[in-house]
N, C-alpha and C positions, 0 to 999 in steps of 0.2 A: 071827394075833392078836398085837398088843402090849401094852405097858402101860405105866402110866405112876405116879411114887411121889407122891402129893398129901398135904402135911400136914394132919393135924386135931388138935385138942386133947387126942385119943390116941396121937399117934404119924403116922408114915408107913405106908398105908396103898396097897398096888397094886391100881393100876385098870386092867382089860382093855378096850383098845380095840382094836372092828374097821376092819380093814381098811388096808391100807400111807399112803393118801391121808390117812385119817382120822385114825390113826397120829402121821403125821408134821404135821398140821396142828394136834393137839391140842399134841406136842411143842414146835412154835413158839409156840403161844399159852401156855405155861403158864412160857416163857422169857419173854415179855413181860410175861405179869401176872404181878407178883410178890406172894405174898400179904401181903406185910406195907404193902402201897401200896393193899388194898383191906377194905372192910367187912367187917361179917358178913352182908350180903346174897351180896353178890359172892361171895364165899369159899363158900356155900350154894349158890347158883347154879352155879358151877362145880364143886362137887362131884354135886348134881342131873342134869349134864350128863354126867358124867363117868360115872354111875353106869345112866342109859337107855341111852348108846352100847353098854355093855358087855351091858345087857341083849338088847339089836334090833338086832344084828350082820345079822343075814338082813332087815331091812326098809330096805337099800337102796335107791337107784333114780336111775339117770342125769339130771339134771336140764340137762345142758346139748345144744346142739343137734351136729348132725355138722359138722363144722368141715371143712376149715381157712377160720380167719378173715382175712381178709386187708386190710390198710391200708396209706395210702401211708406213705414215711417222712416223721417231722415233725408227722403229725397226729396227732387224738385217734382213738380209738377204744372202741367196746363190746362188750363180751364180756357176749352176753345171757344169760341161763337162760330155760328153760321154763316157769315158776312163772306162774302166772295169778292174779291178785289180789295182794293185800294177805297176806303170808308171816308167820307168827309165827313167831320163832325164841328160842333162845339163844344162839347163836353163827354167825355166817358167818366163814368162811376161805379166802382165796384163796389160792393159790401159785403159785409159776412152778418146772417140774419140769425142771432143768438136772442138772448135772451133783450138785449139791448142791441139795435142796430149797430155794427161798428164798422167805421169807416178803412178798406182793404188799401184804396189805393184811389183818386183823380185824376184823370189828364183834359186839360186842356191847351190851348192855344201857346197858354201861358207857361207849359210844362208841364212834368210829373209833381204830383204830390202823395206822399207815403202816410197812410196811419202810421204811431206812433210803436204800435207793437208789430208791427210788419217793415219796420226799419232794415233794409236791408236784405230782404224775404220778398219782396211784392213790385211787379213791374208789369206795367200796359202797352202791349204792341199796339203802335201809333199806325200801323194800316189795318189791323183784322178787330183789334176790340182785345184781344189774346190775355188773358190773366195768368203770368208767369207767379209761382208762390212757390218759396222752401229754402231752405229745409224743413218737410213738414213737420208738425208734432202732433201729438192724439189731440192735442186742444186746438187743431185745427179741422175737424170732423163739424160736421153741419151744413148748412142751406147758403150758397154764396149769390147775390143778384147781380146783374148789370143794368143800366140806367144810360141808353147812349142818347143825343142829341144832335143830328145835323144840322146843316145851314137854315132846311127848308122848314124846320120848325117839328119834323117827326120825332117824338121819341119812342124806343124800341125798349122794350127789355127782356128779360128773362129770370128764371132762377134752376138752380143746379143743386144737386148734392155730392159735397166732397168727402169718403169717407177714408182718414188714413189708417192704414192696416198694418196694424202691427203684428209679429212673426207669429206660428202659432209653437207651442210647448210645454211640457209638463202636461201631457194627457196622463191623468191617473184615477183610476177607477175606486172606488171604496163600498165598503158595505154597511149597513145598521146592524147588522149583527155577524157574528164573527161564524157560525153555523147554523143548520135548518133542518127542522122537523117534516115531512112531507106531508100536505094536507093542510098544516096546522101553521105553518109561521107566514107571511110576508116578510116578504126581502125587499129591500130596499135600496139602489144600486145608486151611487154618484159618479157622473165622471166629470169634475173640474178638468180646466186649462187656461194656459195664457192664450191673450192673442186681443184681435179687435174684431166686432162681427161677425163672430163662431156661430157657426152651425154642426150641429150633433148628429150622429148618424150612429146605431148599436148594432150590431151583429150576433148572430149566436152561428159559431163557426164562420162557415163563408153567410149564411143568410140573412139579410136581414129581420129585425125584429120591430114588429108595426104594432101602433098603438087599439088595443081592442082588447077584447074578451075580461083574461088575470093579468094583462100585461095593461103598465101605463105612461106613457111617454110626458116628460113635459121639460122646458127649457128655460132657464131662467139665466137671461144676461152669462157668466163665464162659465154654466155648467148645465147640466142635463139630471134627471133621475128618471131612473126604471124603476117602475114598484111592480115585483108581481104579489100577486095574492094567491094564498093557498096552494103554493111554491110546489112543485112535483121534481124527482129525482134528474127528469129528462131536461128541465130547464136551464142547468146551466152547467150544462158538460160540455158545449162548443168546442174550445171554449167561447165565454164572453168578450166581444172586444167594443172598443167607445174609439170613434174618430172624431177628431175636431177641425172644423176646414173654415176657411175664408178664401177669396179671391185671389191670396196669396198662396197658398198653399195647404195643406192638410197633414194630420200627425195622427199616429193610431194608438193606443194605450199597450200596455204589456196584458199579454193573454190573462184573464181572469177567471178564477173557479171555486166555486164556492159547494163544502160538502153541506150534500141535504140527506140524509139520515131517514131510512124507511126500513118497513119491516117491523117481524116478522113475518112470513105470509109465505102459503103454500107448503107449509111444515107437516110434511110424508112422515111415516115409520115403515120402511120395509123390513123382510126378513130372509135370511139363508134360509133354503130347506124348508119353510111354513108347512105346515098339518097339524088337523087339530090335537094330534099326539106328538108328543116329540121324544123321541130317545136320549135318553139320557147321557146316552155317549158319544154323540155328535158332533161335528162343530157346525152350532148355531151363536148367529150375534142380531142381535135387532140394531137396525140404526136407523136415525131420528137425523133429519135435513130440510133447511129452510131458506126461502133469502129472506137476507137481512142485511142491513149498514148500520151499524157495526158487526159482523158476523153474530148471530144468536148465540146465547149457551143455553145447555137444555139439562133439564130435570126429569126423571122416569117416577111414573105409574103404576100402583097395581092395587087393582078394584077400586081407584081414588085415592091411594094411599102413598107419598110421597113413600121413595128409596132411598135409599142412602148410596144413591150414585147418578154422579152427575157427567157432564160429554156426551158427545153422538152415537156411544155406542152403549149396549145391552148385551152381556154373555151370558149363556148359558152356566157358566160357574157362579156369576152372580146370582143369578135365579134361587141355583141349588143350594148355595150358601145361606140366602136369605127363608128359603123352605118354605117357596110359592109356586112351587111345580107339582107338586103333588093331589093338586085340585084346578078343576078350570077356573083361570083366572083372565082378567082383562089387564092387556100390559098398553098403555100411552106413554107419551114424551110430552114434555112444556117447550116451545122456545121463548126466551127471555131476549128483549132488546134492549139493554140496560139508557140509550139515550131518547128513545122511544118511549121508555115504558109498558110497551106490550107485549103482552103475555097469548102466546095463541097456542091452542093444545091441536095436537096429531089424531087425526082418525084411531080409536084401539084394536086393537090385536088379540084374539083369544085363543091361548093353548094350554093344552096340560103336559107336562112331564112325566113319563112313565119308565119302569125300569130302575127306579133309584135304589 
């Protein structure tokens, strides 16, 4: 319960008003009417009103609907009540519930009366309670109440949330690092946007992508980040896309792809013609195949022994050049992932050359 000190021609006299909303809207009204600017009607009237509140604190009742109400920015907007018909009152009060209560708009008997920043922006239908406001601005977002009082001494109220939405745009996706290791890096995904009260939605292709396992969702005010951990090849060939939506609409980012770099692995040597003898006059080539990103380059083997030839292939000219056919030897391949840095060697091969 508050109160509030009303003069009469006995003095100041405190009057208990229920309820914080009620309170603080009688306080605003009683700053703007000053009694010496009205009647003895007015002055009667307001104390009549003053004097029911205080009695029928328990005969409140929600009069506005479940919000939140939402418009775009720029335009008008209504903030409706519940009230069916034609409303008797003494006093309507709207406010806007910020950080400091600020007074939207008043009507009574006596007229309209406009807060000072809603000049122009803010009007009260005189049958339903109706809160006309706009053109809105982002600085009109928040919790609006009403505060109404009939003849018989009820007051009703309510509170609502108005939030103005602004367009959405500029969906654009970024990374923490410009490439990726597989296994080995976390990626780190941003997608900022404009807008008012965005919600984030990721995609990987058509499917969505849910917060769990290497994957981490989180949303902070005008942007979103995907963290995966220990990033794999498969993760983001979608591609990637970020969508940013409000009540107003939604916007989707440009397709996103980011190379993750694996390999080498599964690095075979096969060979033409294999026996454990080979003719010298042949044509034989051993060749050396791996996956890799960035494709491998490979270095040749024999008995451990780096060659002096490098590529996917091994001929038989090089062998005899090198004058390691003429004893059984062991022939391997290296594949090299020069952004990887791994180095994975081939199953060996062992043959002789004969005939030379």
């Amino acid at each position: 319960m508050g109160s509030v000190c009303v003069s009469t021609l006995s003095g100041c006299v405190p009057v208990k008003v229920a309820g914080t909303a009620a309170f603080a809207s009688l306080s605003l009204l009683l700053e703007r009417l000053e009694p010496s600017g009205m009647d003895l009607f007015d002055v009667k009237t307001l104390l009549l009103l003053l004097s029911f509140i205080g009695c029928c604190a328990g005969q409140t009742q929600s009069i506005l609907p479940v919000g939140p109400v939402d418009a775009t920015l720029g335009t008008n907007v209504t903030l409706q009540t519940t009230l069916v018909g034609k409303v008797d009152y003494l006093v309507i009060v709207w406010n806007f519930n910020a950080v400091n209560v600020v007074n939207v708009a008043t009507l009574t008997a006596g007229g309209l009366r406009v807060g000072a920043q809603y000049t122009g922006r803010a009007a009260i239908n005189n049958t339903n309670g109706f809160l006309y406001l706009g053109p809105v601005t982002a600085a009109d977002s928040g919790h609006y109440s009403i505060s109404l009082t009939t003849p018989d001494g009820t007051t009703s109220t309510g509170e609502t949330q108005l939030r103005v939405l602004e367009p959405v745009s500029g969906v654009t996706i970024t990374s923490n690092i410009p490439e990726a290791i597989e296994s080995n890096s976390t990626v780190v995904l941003n997608c900022s946007a404009k807008g008012s009260f965005l919600k984030f939605t990721w995609l990987n292709g058509s499917r969505p992508i849910v917060d769990g396992n290497r994957f981490a969702l989180k949303q902070m005010g005008q942007s979103s980040t995907l963290t995966i951990t220990e990033v794999l090849r498969t993760d983001l060939v979608g591609p990637i896309y970020c969508t940013a939506a409000n009540q107003l609409q939604s916007q989707t980012s440009a397709p996103f792809n980011l190379t993750v770099y694996y390999g080498p692995e599964a690095v075979t040597i096969t060979a033409s013609n294999l026996n454990l003898f080979i003719a010298s006059n042949i044509n034989f080539t051993l060749s050396c195949s791996a996956t890799s990103s960035p494709p491998a380059t490979f270095t040749w083997y024999h008995n451990h022994h780096m060659m002096e030839n490098v590529g996917p292939f091994l001929t038989l000219e090089v062998i005899k050049k090198h004058r390691f056919g003429s004893e059984m030897g062991e022939y391997k391949c290296k594949a090299n992932n020069a952004k990887t840095g791994h180095v994975v060697p081939s199953p060996g091969i062992s043959f002789a050359v004969i005939g030379e």
